[in-house]
mmCIF file of the N, C-alpha and C atoms, coordinates in Angstrom:
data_MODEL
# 
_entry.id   MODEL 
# 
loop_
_atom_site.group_PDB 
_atom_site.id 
_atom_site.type_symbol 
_atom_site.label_atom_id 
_atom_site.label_alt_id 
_atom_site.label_comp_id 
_atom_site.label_asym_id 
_atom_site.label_entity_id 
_atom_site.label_seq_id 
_atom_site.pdbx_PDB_ins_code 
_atom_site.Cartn_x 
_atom_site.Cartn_y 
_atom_site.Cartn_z 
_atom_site.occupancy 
_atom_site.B_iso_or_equiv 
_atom_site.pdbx_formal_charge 
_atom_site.auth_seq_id 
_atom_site.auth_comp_id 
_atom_site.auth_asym_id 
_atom_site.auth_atom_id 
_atom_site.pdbx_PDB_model_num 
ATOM 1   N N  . UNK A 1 1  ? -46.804 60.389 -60.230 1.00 0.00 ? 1  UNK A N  1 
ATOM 2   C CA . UNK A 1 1  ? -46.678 61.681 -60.877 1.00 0.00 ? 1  UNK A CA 1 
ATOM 3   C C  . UNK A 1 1  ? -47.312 61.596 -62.259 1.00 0.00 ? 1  UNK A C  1 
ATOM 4   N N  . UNK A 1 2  ? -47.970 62.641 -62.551 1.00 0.00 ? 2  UNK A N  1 
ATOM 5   C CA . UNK A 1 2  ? -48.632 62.637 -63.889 1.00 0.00 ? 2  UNK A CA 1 
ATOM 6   C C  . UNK A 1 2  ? -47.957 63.436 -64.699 1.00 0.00 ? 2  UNK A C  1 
ATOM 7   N N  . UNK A 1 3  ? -47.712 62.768 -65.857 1.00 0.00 ? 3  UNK A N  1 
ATOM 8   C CA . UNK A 1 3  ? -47.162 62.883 -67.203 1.00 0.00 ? 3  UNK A CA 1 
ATOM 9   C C  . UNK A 1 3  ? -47.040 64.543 -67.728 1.00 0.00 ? 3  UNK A C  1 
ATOM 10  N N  . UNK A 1 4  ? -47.769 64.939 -67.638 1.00 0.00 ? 4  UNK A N  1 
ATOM 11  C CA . UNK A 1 4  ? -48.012 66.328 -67.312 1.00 0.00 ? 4  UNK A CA 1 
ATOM 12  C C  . UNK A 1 4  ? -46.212 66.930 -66.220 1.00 0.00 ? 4  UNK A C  1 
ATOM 13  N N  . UNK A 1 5  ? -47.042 66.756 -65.292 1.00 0.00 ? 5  UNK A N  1 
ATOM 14  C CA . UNK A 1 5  ? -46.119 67.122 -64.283 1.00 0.00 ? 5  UNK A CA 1 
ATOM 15  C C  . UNK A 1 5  ? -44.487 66.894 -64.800 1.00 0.00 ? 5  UNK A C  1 
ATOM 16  N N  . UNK A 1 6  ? -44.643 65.543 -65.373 1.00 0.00 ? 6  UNK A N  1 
ATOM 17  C CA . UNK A 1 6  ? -43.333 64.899 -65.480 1.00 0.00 ? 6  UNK A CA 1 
ATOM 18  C C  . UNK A 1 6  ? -42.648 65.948 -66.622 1.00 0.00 ? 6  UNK A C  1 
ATOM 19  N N  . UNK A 1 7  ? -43.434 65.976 -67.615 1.00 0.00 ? 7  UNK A N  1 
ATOM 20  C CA . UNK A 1 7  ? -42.947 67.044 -68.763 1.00 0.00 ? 7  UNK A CA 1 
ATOM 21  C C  . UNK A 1 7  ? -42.386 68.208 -68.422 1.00 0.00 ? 7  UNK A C  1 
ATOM 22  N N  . UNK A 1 8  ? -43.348 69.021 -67.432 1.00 0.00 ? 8  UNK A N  1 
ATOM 23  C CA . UNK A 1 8  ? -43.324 70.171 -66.967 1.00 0.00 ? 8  UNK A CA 1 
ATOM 24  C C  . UNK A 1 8  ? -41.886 70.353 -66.286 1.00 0.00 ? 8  UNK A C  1 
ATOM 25  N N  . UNK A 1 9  ? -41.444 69.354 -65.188 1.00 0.00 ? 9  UNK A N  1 
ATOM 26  C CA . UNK A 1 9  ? -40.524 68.813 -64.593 1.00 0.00 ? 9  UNK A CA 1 
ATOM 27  C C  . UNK A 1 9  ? -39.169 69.091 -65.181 1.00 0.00 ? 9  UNK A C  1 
ATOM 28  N N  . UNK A 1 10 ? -39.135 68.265 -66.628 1.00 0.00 ? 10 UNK A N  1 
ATOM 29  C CA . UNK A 1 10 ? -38.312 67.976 -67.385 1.00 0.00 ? 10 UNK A CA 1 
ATOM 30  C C  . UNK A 1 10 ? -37.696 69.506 -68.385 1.00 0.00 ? 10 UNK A C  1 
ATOM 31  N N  . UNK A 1 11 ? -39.071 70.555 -68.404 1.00 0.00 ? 11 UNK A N  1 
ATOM 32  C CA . UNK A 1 11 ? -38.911 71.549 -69.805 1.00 0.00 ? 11 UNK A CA 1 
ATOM 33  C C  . UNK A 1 11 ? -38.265 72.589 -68.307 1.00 0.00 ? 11 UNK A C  1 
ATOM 34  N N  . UNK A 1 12 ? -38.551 72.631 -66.942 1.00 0.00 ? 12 UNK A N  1 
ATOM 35  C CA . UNK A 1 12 ? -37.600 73.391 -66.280 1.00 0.00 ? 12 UNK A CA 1 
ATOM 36  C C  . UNK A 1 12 ? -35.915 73.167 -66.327 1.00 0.00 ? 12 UNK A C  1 
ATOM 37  N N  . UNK A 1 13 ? -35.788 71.938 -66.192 1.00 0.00 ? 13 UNK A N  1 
ATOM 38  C CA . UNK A 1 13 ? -34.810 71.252 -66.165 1.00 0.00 ? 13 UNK A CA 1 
ATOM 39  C C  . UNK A 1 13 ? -33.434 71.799 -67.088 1.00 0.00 ? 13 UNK A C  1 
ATOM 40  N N  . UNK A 1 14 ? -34.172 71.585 -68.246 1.00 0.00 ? 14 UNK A N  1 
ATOM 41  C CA . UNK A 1 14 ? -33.522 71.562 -69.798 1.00 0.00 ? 14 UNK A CA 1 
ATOM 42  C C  . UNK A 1 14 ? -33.455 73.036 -69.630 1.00 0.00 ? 14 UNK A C  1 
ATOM 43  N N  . UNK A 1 15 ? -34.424 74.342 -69.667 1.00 0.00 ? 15 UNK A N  1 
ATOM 44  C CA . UNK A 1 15 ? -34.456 75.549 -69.505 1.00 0.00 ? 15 UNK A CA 1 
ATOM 45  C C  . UNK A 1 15 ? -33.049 76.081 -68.539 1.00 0.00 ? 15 UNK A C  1 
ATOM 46  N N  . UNK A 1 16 ? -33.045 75.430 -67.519 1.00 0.00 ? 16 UNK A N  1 
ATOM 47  C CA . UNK A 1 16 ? -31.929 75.882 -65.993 1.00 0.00 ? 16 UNK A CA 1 
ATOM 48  C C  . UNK A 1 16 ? -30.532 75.339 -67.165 1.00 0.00 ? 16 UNK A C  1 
ATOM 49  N N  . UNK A 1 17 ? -30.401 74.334 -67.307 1.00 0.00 ? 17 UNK A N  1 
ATOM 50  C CA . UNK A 1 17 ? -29.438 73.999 -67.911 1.00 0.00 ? 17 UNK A CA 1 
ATOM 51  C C  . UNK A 1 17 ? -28.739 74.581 -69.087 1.00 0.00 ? 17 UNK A C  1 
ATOM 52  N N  . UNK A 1 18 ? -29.744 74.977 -70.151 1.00 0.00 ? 18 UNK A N  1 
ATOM 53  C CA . UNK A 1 18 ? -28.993 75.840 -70.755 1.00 0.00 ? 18 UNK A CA 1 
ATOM 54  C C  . UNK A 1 18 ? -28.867 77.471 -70.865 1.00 0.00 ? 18 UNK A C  1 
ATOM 55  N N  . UNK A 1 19 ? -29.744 77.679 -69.861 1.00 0.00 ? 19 UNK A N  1 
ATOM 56  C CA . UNK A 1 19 ? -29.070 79.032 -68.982 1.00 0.00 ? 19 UNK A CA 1 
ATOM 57  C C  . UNK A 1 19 ? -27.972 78.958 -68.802 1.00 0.00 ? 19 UNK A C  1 
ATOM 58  N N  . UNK A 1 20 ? -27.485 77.903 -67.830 1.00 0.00 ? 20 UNK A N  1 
ATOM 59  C CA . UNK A 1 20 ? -26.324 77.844 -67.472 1.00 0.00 ? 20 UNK A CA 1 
ATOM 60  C C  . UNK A 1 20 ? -24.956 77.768 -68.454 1.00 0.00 ? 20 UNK A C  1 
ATOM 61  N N  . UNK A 1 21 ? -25.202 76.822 -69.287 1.00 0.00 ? 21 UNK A N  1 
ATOM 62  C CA . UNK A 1 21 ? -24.870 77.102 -70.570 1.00 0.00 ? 21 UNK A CA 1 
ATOM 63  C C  . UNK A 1 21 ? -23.976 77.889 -71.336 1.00 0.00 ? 21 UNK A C  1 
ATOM 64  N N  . UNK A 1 22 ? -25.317 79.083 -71.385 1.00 0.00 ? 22 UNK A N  1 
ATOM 65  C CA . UNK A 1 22 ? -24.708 79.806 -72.041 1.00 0.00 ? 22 UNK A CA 1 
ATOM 66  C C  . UNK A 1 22 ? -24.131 80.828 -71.371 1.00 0.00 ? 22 UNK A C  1 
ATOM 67  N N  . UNK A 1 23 ? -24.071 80.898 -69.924 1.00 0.00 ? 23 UNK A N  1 
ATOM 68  C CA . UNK A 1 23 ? -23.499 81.494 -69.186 1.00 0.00 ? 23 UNK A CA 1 
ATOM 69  C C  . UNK A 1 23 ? -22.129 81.252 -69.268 1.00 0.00 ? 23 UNK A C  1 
ATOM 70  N N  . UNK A 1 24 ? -21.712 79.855 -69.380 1.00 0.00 ? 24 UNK A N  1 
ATOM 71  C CA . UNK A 1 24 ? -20.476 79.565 -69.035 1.00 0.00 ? 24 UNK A CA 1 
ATOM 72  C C  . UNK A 1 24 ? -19.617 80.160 -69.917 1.00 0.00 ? 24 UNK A C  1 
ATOM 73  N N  . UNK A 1 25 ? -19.854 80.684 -71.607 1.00 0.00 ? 25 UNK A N  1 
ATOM 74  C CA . UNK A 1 25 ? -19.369 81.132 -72.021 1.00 0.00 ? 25 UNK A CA 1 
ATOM 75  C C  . UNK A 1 25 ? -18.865 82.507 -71.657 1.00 0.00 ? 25 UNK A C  1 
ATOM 76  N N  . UNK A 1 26 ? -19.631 83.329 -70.615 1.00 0.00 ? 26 UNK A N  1 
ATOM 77  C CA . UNK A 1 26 ? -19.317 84.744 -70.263 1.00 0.00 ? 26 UNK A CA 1 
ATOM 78  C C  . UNK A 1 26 ? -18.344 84.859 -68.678 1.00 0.00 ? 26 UNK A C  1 
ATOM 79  N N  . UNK A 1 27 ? -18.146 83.651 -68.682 1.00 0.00 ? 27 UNK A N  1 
ATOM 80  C CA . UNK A 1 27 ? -17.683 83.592 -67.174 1.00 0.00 ? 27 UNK A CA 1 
ATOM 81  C C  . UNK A 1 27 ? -16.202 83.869 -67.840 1.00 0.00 ? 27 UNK A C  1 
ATOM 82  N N  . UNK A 1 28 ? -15.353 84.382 -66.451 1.00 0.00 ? 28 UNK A N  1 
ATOM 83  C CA . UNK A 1 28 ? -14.091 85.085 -66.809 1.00 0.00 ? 28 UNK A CA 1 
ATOM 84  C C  . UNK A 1 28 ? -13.087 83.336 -66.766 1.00 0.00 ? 28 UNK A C  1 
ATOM 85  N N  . UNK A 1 29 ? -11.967 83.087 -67.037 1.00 0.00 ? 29 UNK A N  1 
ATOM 86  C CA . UNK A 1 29 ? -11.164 81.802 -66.687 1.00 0.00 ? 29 UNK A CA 1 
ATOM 87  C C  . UNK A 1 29 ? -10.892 81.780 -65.502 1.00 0.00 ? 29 UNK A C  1 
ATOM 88  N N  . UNK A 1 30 ? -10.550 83.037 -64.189 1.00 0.00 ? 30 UNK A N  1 
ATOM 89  C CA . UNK A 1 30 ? -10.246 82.511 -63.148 1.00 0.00 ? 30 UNK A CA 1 
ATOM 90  C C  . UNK A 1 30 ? -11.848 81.968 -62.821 1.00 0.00 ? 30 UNK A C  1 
ATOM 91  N N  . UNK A 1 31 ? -13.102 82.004 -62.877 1.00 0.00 ? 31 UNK A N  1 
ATOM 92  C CA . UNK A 1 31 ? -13.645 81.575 -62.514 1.00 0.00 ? 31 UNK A CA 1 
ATOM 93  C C  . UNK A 1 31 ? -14.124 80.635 -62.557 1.00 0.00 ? 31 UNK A C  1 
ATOM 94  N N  . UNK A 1 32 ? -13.904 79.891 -63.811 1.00 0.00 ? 32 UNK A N  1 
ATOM 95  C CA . UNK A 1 32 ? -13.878 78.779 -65.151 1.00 0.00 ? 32 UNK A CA 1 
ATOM 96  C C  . UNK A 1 32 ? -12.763 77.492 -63.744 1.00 0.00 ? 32 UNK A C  1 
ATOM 97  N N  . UNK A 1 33 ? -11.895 78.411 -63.633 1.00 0.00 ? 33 UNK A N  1 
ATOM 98  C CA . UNK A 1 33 ? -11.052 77.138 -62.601 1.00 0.00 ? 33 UNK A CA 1 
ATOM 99  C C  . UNK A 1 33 ? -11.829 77.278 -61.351 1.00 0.00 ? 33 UNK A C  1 
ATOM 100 N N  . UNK A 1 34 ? -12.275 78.249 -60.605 1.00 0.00 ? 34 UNK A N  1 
ATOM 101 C CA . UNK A 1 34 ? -12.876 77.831 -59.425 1.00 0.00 ? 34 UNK A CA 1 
ATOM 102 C C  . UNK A 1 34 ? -13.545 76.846 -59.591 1.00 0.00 ? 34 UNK A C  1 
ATOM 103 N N  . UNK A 1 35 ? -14.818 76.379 -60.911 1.00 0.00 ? 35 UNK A N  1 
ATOM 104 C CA . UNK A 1 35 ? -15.891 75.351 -61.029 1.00 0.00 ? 35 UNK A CA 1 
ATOM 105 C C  . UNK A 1 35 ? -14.681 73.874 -61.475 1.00 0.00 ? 35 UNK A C  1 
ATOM 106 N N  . UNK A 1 36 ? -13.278 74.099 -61.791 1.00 0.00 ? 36 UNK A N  1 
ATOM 107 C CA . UNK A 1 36 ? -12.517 73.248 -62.131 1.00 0.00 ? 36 UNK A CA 1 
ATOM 108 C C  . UNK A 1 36 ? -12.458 73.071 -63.622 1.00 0.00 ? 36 UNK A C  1 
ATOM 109 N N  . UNK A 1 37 ? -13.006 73.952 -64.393 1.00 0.00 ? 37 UNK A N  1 
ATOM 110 C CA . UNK A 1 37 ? -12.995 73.728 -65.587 1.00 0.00 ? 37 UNK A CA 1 
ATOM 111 C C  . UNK A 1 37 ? -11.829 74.535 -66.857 1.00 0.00 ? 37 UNK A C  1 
ATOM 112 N N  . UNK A 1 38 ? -11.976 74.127 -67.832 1.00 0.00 ? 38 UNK A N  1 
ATOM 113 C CA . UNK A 1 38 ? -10.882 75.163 -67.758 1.00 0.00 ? 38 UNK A CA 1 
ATOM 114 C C  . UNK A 1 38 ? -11.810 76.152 -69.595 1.00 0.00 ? 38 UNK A C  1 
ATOM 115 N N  . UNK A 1 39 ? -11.354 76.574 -70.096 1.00 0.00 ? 39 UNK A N  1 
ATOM 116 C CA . UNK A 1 39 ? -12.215 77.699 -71.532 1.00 0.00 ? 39 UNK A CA 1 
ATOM 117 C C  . UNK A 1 39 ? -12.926 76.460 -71.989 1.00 0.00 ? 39 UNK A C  1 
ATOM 118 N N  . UNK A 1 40 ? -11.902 75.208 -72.981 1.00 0.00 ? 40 UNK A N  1 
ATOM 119 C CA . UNK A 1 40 ? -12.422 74.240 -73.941 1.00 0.00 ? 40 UNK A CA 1 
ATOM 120 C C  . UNK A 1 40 ? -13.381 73.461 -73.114 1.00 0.00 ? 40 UNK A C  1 
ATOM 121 N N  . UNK A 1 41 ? -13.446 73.477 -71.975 1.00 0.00 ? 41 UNK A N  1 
ATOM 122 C CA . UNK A 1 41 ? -14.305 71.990 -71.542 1.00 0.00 ? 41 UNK A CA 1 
ATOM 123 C C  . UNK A 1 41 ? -15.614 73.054 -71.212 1.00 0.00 ? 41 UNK A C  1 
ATOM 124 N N  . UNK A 1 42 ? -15.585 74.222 -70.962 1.00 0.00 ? 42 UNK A N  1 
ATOM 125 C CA . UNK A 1 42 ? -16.835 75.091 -71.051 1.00 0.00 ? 42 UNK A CA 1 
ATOM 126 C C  . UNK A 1 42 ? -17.450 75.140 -72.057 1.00 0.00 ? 42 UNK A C  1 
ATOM 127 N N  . UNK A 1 43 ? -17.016 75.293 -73.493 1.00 0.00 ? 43 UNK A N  1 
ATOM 128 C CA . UNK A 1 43 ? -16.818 75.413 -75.033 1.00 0.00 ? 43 UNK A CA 1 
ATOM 129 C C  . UNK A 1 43 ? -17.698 73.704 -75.369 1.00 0.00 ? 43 UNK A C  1 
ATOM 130 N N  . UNK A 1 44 ? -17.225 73.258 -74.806 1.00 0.00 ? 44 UNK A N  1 
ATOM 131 C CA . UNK A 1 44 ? -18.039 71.501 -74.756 1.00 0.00 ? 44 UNK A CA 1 
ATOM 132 C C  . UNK A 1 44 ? -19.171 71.509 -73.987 1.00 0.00 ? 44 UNK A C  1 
ATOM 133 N N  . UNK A 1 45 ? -19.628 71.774 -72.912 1.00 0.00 ? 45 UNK A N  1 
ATOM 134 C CA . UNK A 1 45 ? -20.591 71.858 -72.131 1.00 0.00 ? 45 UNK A CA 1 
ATOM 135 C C  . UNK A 1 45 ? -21.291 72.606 -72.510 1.00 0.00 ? 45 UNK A C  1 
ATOM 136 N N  . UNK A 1 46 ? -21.480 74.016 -73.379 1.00 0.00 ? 46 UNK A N  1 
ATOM 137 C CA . UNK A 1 46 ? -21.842 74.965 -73.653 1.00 0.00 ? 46 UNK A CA 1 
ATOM 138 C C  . UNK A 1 46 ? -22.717 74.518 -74.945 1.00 0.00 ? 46 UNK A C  1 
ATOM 139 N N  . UNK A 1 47 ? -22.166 73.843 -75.575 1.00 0.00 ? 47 UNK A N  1 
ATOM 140 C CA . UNK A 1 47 ? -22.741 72.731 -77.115 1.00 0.00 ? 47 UNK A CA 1 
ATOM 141 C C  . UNK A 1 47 ? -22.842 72.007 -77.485 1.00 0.00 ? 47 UNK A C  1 
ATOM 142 N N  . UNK A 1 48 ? -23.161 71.147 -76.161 1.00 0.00 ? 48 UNK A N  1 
ATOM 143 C CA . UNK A 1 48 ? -23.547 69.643 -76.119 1.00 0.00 ? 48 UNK A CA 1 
ATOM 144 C C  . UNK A 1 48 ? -25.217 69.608 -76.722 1.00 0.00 ? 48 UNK A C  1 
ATOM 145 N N  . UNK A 1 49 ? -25.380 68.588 -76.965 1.00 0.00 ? 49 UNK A N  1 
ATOM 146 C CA . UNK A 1 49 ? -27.063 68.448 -77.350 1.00 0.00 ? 49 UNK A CA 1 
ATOM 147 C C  . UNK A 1 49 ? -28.010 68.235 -75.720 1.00 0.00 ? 49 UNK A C  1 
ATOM 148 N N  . UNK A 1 50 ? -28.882 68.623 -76.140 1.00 0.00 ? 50 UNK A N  1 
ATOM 149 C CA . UNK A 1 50 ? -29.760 68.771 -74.348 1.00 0.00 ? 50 UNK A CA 1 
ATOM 150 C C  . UNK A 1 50 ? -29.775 67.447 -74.216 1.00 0.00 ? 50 UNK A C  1 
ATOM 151 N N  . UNK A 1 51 ? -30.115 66.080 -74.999 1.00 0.00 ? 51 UNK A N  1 
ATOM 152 C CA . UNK A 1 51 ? -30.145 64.987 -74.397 1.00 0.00 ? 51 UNK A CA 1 
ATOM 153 C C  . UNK A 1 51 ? -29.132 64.387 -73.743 1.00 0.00 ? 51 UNK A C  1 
ATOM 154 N N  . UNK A 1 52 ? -27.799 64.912 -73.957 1.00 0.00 ? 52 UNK A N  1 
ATOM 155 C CA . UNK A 1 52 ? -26.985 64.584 -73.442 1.00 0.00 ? 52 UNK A CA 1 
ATOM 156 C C  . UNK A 1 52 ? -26.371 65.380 -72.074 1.00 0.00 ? 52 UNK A C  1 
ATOM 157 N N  . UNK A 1 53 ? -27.579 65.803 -71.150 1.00 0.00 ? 53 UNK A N  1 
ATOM 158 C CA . UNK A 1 53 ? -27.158 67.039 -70.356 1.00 0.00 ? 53 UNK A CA 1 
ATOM 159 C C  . UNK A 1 53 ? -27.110 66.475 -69.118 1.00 0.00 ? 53 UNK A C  1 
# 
């Protein structure tokens, strides 16, 4: 795979992720427990640094 690719790869990646993100903040709590999570651990996931994703 070329380096290129690999980047490209990587900037979708990071993009999907903090979509998700910042989604989690708008999600209601019963739904927050369907994924098993509960407000604070969304609140953590939500503002983590991307390298740590």
């Amino acid at each position: 795979m070329h380096m290129t690719n690999t980047l490209r790869l990587w900037r979708e990646r990071w993009t999907e992720r903090r979509i998700f993100a910042r989604e989690l903040g708008t999600l209601p709590d019963e739904t927050l427990r369907d994924f098993g999570m509960t407000r604070e651990s969304a609140y953590e996931q939500s503002h983590r640094p991307f390298w740590r994703a």
